[in-house]
C-alpha positions in Angstrom: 35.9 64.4 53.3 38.3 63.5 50.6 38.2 64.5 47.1 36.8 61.4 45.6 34.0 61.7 48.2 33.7 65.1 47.7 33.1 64.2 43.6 30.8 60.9 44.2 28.5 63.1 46.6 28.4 65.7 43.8 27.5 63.5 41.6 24.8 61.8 43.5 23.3 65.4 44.2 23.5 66.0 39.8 22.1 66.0 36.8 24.4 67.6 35.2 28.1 65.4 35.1 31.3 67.0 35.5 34.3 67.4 33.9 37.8 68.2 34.6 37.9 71.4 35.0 34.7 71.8 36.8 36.4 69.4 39.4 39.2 71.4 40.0 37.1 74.4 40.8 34.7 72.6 42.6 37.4 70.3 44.5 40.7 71.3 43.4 40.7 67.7 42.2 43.2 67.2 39.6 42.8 64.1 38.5 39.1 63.5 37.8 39.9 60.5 35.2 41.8 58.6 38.7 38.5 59.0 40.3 36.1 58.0 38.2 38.8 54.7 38.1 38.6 54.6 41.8 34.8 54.6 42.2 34.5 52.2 39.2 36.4 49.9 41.0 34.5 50.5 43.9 31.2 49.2 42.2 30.0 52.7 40.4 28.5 52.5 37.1 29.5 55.8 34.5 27.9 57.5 31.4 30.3 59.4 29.8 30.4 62.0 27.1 32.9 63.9 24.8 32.6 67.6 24.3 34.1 70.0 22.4 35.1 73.7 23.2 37.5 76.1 21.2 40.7 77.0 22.9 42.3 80.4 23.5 44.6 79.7 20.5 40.9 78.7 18.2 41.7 75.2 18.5 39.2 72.5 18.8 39.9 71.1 22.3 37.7 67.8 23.4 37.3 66.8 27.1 35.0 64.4 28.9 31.4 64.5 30.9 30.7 61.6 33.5 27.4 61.3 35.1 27.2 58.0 37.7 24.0 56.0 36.6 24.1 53.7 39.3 26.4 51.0 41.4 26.4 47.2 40.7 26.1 46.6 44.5 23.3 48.8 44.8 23.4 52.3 46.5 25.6 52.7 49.0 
């Protein structure tokens, strides 16, 4: 299983979205904004959200939550 399957499956299993860096624990997937691309080309429908944490350094830092909410060709 590849990443991007690895993150879809996730995904299909959640309630909960991911983000970036819980993709690269989970997956040691790197580049979570290249497969959400991938798997919106590939039909997937995404909900997305932007949080906000305070950094190490008390900066604001914002990052993303996606959540699939469904597939235009149905579930596959």
């Amino acid at each position: 299983m590849n990443k991007t399957d690895a993150v879809l499956d996730y995904l299909k299993r959640t309630k909960n979205g991911i983000t970036s860096l819980e993709a690269i624990e989970m997956f040691g997937a790197t580049r979570l904004s290249a497969i959400v691309y991938a798997l919106k080309e590939k039909g997937y429908i995404f909900k997305d959200r932007t949080e906000e944490c305070v950094d190490r350094y008390g900066n604001t830092a914002q990052y993303k939550r996606y959540w699939i909410v469904g597939n235009v060709y149905g579930d596959k």
